[in-house]
VEXVEX-766003 format. One record per residue (C-alpha): residue in one letter; y, x, z. Coordinates in steps of 0.02 Angstrom, whole numbers, plus 50000, padded with zeros to 5 digits. Layout:
N
aYXZ;...
END
This chain:
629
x490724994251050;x492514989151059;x493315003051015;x492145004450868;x492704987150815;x494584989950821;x495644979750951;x495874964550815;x495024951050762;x493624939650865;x492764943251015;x491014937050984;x489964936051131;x488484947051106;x486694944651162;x486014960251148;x486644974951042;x485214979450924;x485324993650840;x484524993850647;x485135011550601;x486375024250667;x487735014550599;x487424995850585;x487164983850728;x486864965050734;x487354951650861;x486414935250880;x487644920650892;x486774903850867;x485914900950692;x486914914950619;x486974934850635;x488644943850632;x488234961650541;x489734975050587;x489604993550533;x490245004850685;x491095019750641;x490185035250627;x490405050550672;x491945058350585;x491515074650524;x492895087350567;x494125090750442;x494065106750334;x495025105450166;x493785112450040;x492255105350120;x491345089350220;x489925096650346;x488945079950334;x488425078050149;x488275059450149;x490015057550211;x491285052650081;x493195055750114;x494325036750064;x496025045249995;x497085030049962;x498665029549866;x499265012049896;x500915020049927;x501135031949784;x500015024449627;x500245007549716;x501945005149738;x502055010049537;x501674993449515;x503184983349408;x504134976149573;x503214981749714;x504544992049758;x504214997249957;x505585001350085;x505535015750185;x505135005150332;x503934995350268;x502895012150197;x502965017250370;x502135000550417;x500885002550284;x500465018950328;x500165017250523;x499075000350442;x497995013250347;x498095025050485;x497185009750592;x495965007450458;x495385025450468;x495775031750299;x495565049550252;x496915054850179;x498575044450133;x499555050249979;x501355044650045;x502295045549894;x503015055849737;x504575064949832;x505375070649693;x505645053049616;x507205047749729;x508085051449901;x507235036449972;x505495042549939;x505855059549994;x506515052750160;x504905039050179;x503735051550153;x504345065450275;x504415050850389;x502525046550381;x502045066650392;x503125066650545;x502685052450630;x500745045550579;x500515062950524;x500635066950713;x499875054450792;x498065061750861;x496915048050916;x495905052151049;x494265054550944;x495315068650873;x495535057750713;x497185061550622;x497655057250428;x497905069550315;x499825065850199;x500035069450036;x501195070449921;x501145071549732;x502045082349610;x502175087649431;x501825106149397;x503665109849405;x504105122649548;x505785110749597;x504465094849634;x503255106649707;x504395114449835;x505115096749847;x503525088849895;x502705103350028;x504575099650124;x504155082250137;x502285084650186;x502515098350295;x503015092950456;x501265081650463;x499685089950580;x498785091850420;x499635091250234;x499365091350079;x500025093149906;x499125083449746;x499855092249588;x499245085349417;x499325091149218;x498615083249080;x497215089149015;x496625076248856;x496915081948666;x498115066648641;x499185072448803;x499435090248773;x499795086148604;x500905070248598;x501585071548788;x501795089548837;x501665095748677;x500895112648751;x499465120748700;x497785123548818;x498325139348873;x499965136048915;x499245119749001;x498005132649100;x499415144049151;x500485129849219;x499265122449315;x498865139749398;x500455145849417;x500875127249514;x499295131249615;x499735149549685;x501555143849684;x500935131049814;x500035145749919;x501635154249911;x502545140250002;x501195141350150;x500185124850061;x498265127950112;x497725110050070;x497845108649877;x497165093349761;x497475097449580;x497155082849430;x496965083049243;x497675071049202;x496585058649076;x495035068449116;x494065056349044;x494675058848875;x494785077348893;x493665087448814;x492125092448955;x492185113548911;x494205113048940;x493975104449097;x492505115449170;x493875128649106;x495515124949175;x494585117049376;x493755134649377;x495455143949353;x496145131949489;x494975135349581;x495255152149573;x497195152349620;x496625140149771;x496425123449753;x495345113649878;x495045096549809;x494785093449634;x495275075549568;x494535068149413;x495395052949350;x495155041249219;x496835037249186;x496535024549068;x495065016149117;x494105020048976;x492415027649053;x490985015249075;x489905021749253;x488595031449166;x489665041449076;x490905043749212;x489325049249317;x488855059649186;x490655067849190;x490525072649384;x488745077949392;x489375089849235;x490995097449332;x489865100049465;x488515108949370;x489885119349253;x491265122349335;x491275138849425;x491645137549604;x491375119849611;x490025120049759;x491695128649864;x492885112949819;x492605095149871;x492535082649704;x493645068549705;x493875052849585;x495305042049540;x494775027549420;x495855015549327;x495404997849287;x495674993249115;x494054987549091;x493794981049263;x492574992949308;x493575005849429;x492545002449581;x490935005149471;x491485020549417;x492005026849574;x490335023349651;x489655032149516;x490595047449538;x490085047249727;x488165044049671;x488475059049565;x489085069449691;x491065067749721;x491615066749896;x493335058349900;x493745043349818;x495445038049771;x495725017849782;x497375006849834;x497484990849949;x497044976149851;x496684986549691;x498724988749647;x499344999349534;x499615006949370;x499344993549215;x497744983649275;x497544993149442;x496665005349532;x494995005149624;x494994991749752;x495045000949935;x494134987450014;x492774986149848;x492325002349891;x492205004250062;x491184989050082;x489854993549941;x489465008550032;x489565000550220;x488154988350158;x487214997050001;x487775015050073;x486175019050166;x484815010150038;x485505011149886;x486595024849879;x485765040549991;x486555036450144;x488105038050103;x489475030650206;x491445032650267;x492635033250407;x493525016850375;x493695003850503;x493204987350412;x493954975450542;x495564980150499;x495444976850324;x495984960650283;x497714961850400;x498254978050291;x497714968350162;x499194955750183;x500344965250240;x500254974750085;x500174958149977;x501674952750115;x502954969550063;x502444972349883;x502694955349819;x500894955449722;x500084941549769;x498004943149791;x497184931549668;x495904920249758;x494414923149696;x494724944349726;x493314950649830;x493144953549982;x495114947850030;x495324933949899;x495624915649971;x494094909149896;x492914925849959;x492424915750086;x492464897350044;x490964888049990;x491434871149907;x489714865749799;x488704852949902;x486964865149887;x488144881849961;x488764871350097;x487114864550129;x486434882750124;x487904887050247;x487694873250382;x485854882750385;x486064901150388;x487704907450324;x486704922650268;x486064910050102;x487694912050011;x488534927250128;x488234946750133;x489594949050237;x490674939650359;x492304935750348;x492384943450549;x491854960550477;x493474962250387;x494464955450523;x494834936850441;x494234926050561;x493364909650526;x493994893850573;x492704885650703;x493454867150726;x494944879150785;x493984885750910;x494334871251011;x496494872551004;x497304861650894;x499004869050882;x500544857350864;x502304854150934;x501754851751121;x500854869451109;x501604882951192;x501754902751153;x500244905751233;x499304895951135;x500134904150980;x499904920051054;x498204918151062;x498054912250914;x499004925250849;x497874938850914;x496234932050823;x497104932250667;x497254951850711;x499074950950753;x499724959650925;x501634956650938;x503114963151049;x503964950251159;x505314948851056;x504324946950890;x503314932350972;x505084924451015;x505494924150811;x503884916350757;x503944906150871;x505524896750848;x504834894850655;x503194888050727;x504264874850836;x505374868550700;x503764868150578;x502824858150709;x504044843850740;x504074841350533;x502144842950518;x500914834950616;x499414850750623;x499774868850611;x498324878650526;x497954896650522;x498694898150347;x500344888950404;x500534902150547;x499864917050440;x501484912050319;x502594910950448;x502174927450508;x502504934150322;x504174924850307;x504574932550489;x503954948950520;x503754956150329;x505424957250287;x506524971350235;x507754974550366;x509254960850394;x510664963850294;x511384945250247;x510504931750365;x510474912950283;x510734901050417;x511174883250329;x510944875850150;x511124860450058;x511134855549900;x511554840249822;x510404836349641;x509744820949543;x509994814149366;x511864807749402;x512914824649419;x512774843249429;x511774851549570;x512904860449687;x512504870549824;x513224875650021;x512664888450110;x513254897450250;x512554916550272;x512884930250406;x513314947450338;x513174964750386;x514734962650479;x514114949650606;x515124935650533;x514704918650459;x515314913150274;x515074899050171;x514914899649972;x514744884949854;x513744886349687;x513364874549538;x511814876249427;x510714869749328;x509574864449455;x509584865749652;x508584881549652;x509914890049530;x511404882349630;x510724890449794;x510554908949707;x512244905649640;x513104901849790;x512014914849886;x512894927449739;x514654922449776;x514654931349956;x513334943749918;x514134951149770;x512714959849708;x512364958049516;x510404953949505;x509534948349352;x508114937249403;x506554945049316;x505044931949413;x505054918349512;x503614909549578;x503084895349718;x501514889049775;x500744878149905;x500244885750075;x498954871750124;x498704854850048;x499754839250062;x501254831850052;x501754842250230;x501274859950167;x502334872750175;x503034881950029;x502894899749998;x504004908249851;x504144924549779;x505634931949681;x505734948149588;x507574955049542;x508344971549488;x510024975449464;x511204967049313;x512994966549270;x513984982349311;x512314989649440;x511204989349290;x511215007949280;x510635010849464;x509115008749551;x508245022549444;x507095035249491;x505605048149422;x503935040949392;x502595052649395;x501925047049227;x503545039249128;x505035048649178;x506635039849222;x506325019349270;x507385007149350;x506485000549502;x506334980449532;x506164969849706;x505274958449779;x505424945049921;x504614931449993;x505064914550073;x504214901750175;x504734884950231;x504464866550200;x505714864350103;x505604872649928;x507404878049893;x507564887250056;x506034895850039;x506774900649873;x508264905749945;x507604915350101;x506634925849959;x508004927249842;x508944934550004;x507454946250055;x507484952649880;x509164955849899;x509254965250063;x507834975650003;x508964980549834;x510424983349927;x509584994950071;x508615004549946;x510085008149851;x511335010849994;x510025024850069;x509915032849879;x511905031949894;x512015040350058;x510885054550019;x511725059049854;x513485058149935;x512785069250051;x511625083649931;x513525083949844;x514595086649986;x513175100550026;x513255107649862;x515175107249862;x515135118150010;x514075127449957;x515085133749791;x516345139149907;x515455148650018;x514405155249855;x512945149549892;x511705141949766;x511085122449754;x509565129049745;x509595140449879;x510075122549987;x508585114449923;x507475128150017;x508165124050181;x507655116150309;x508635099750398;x509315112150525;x509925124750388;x510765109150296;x511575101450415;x512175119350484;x512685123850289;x513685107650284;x514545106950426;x516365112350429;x516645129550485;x517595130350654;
END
């Protein structure tokens, strides 16, 4: 059973293992029963079709769709975190990025196909990476060389498909729409691309014949998945059903392609109308961590894959996925952690308040059987309870074992060296506050171990502030170059002194687009937890800019988050991380044009076309650019 489980989150102590299906088992602990869903059986992986009916396929696009989201800008390091998290959860497929859009998201996606992409379990179990593109051969071409180093990849190409699109947007007419989306098909065949997910776009607003019409030509040319997405949220689960059971029925070749959906939430109903689309027959269902995304969202990831984990087999024809449950709620922050979007409490399944029970008749219910008021346990998607602490009350006497331990029930394993960080934050914290709770060292882990990679390091502040003079700021940072400066800033409050003086040795324009604090636990001792979103200002406001699949041309924002018990360093330890994250993402985005000009430079004098260097591989490039001897 433990490798079923995952290697986080509690150890219960099991009576007996009884087993209530071929997938769910429950151990007796006391009054109450723990219910966990092992992982089935994985079927084996075949592009264009599942062997086990009832198994669906979780394609999840927290890094693509997700990351769209106004500042939840992701560094190539910490998508390569993310996507070894989703790896651990067990999902099916991960759709890395859109490589086209800059340098950076090129590079972080041919990372993940090279490295997660590789990485076989055991079981066999390896994700499938994808990357999206735009019909266009250059984004095509662009996208199979980042994908194509993975075990098994996969290129998602899209067109719109809706009257109001083809008109307004592309202004293109069905045909032509029809002979770009097949010519972007074969075009992928030609490359060597067997795995091939095409999407019309705003299919739910498209008119049903033109769809049966232009999946069946796709199908055709070679396409292996077929994605329907409402794009806008605008279908209501009956009709979206309706809409699969339809493509299904009418679209020829359908019963050789595996259905997929991809469902907006404008109207707060994408995770009904992707359950609706698998009750009608899609296989695949396209969802983010959290829900993030486009506008209002996508479908949630964890919504989804716990509907069917405990209405799967009753309700729903015995349906069921892959995904790990235990592991959901630690991916869960981490993505909350990198993408500055903070969870709102009452968000099922990973929301603060999923789990807390505050009337007098649920608590009563609660002390009784926790199944009264619970259909799940917090334990089942790895967030474990807190038991009178389990008996360890941590404070500034306890040791790194003790945190350690603690540590691991809250799903975390750390290196030795990690441990050492967090816990030099967890000693200072303790001698300023008298009892350290889970959501104190849960913080601390956020402020320590999600965070972009060190560029400027603040290592003193003070500010000086009150009704009798202006509020002026000290700090004293560590650059890139290993050495210590101090800056002075005066604002209008001790917040805006500390970003100013932080500014005078950075000497990065940022515009300050959100700022935001809140309380980490209650009291006058509680630590504060800040978030910042910038983007660049002054003479940088025309970089940071990339292609968005849907919009064109935007200017990226970032995020960054700071804890500590004093609220104008956490506000300056996130105005920092929101810095280094800006001035990394740019620098790499720097580098890689300097070096696709040098290339192409070379190139026109050995008379050899841009183009041409875009088809090579990193050998060819590097051979192509290197001075002749």
């Amino acid at each position: 059973m433990s490798a079923a489980l995952g290697s986080t989150g509690p150890r219960v102590a099991p009576a007996r293992a009884v087993p209530l299906c071929r997938r769910a088992f429950v151990f007796p602990a006391g009054r109450t029963r723990i219910v966990v869903r092992a992982e089935a059986r994985r079927p084996e992986y075949i592009p264009n079709r599942i062997d086990d009916p009832n198994y669906v396929r979780i394609f999840d696009t927290t890094l693509r769709d997700g990351e769209q989201s106004p500042g939840a800008t992701l560094t190539s390091k910490e998508k390569l975190d993310i996507a070894r998290g989703l790896a651990r959860l067990g999902v099916d497929i991960i759709e890395a990025g859109f490589p086209v859009a800059s340098p950076d998201d090129f590079e972080a996606v041919r990372t993940i196909a090279m490295e997660v992409g590789n990485d076989v379990q055991p079981d066999g179990y390896v994700p499938v990476i994808c990357g999206l593109s735009r019909t266009k051969f250059v984004d095509l071409e662009r996208a199979w060389d980042a994908v194509r180093h993975a075990k098994r990849p996969r290129v998602h190409t899209f067109i719109a498909t809706s009257d109001i699109h083809m008109k307004y947007k592309l202004r293109m007419t069905p045909d032509e729409v029809v002979e770009n989306a097949v010519a972007a098909v074969r075009h992928l065949r030609s490359l060597g691309c067997i795995d091939i997910e095409f999407s019309p776009e705003d299919a739910g607003r498209s008119n049903p014949e033109f769809l049966y019409r232009i999946l069946g030509e796709v199908i055709k040319a070679g396409a292996t998945t077929l994605n329907i997405p409402d794009t806008t949220g605008w279908n209501l689960p009956h009709e979206f059903g309706g809409l699969i059971a339809a493509i299904r029925k009418n679209t020829p070749g359908a019963e050789d392609v595996i259905i997929s959906t991809h469902c907006q939430n404008d109207l707060g109903l994408s995770t009904a109308n992707s359950l609706a689309g698998a009750m009608a027959g899609a296989r695949q269902i396209e969802c983010t961590i959290n829900g993030i995304g486009e506008r209002a969202g996508n479908a949630s990831l964890e919504e989804v894959v716990m509907a069917i984990s405990l209405r799967g087999k009753d309700q729903m024809g015995g349906l069921y996925t892959g995904i790990r449950p235990v592991h959901i709620y630690p991916t869960s922050k981490m993505v909350s952690d990198y993408s500055g979007m903070i969870v709102q409490p009452h968000k099922a399944i990973v929301g603060a308040n999923a789990f807390a029970h505050e009337s007098g008749i649920h608590q009563d219910g609660m002390l009784k059987n926790r199944e009264t008021y619970e259909i799940m346990t917090p334990e089942s998607i790895g967030l474990p309870r807190q038991e009178q602490d389990r008996g360890i009350v941590l404070g500034k006497h306890s040791g790194r074992n003790a945190l350690s331990s603690r540590l691991r029930s809250l799903g975390y394993e750390l290196s030795s060296s990690e441990l050492d960080d967090v816990f030099k934050r967890f000693k200072a914290l303790a001698d300023k506050k008298k009892g350290i709770t889970d959501e104190d060292i849960l913080a601390l882990m956020s402020d320590e171990l999600h965070q972009p990679k060190v560029i400027w390091e603040l290592l003193d502040l003070q500010v000086v502030c009150g009704t009798m003079g202006m509020p002026t700021a000290t700090v004293q940072m560590q650059g890139p170059d290993g050495i210590a400066r101090i800056g002075v800033g005066v604002g209008t409050g001790p917040v805006d002194a500390a970003y100013k003086a932080i500014d005078s040795l950075v000497r990065v324009e940022a515009e300050l687009v959100d700022y935001s604090v809140s309380s980490v636990t209650q009291g006058i001792e509680a630590l504060a937890h800040t978030r910042v979103m910038i983007r660049p200002a002054g003479k940088m406001s025309d970089q940071g800019y990339s292609e968005h699949a849907a919009l064109g041309t935007v200017q990226r924002q970032f995020s960054g988050s700071g804890a500590n018990e004093d609220i104008v360093v956490a506000s300056a330890r996130a105005y920092i991380s929101a810095l280094n994250k800006m001035i990394g993402w740019m620098s790499v985005a720097q580098k890689v044009t300097t070096r696709a000009r040098g290339a192409a430079a070379t190139a026109s004098l050995a008379g050899v076309s841009v183009t041409s260097i875009a088809s090579l591989d990193d050998s060819g490039r590097d051979a192509l650019a290197a001075p002749s001897k």
